[in-house]
C-alpha positions in Angstrom: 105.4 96.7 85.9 105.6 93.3 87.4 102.3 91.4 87.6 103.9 89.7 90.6 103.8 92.8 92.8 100.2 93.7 92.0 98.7 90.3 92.4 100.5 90.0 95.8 99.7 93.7 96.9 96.0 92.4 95.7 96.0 89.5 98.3 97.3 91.2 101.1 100.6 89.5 100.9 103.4 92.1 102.1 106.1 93.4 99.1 109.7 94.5 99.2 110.8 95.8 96.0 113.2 97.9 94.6 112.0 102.2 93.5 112.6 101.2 90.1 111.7 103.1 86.3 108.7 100.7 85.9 105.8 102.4 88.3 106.4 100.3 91.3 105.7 103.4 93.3 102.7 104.3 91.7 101.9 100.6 92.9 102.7 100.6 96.4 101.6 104.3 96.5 105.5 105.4 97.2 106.1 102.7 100.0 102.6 103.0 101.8 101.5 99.4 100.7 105.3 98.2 100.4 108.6 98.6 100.8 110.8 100.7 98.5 114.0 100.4 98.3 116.8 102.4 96.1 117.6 100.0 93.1 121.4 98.0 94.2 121.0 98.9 97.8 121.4 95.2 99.1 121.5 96.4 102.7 118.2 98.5 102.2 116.3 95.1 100.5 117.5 93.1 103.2 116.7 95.7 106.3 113.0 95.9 104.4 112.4 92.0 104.3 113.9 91.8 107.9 111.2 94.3 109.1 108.7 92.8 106.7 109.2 89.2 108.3 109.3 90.6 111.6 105.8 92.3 111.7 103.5 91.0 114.2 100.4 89.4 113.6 98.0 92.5 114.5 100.5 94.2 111.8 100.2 92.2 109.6 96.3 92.0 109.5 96.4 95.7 109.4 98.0 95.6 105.8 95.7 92.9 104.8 92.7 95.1 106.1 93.3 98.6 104.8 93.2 97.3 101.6 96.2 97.2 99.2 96.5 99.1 96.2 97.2 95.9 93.9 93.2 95.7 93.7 93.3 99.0 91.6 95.2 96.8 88.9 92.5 93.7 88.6 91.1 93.3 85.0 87.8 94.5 85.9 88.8 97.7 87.7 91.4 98.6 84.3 88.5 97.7 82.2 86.4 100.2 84.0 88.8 102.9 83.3 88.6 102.5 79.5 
């Protein structure tokens, strides 16, 4: 799993990434904090960033505010889980 994706789900910032093997949609709970794309669709990753960059600003808050799922993957909430 990339650290990358959590830590940016974590601060609210918006994430494109590819449905890949390593859990990404266990991250961005199967595209509702993110986009998912099929891995080597080129036109789906650039369709998702396109929609991503054209979110308005209420939109965008809304993301930030619901709370993204990258906070489920901060040290202290894994360490709770052990």
């Amino acid at each position: 799993m990339s650290h990358a994706i959590a830590e940016a789900s974590a601060s609210g910032t918006s994430v494109v990434s590819t449905d890949c093997k390593s859990g990404l949609a266990e991250v961005l709970h199967k595209g509702e904090y993110g986009k998912l794309c099929k891995v080597g669709n080129i036109n789906g990753m650039a369709n998702a960033m396109l929609e991503i960059l054209t979110l308005s600003e209420d939109e965008l808050d809304s993301n930030i505010k619901r709370g993204m799922s990258g906070r489920d993957f901060l040290m202290q909430k894994i360490s709770e889980r052990i």
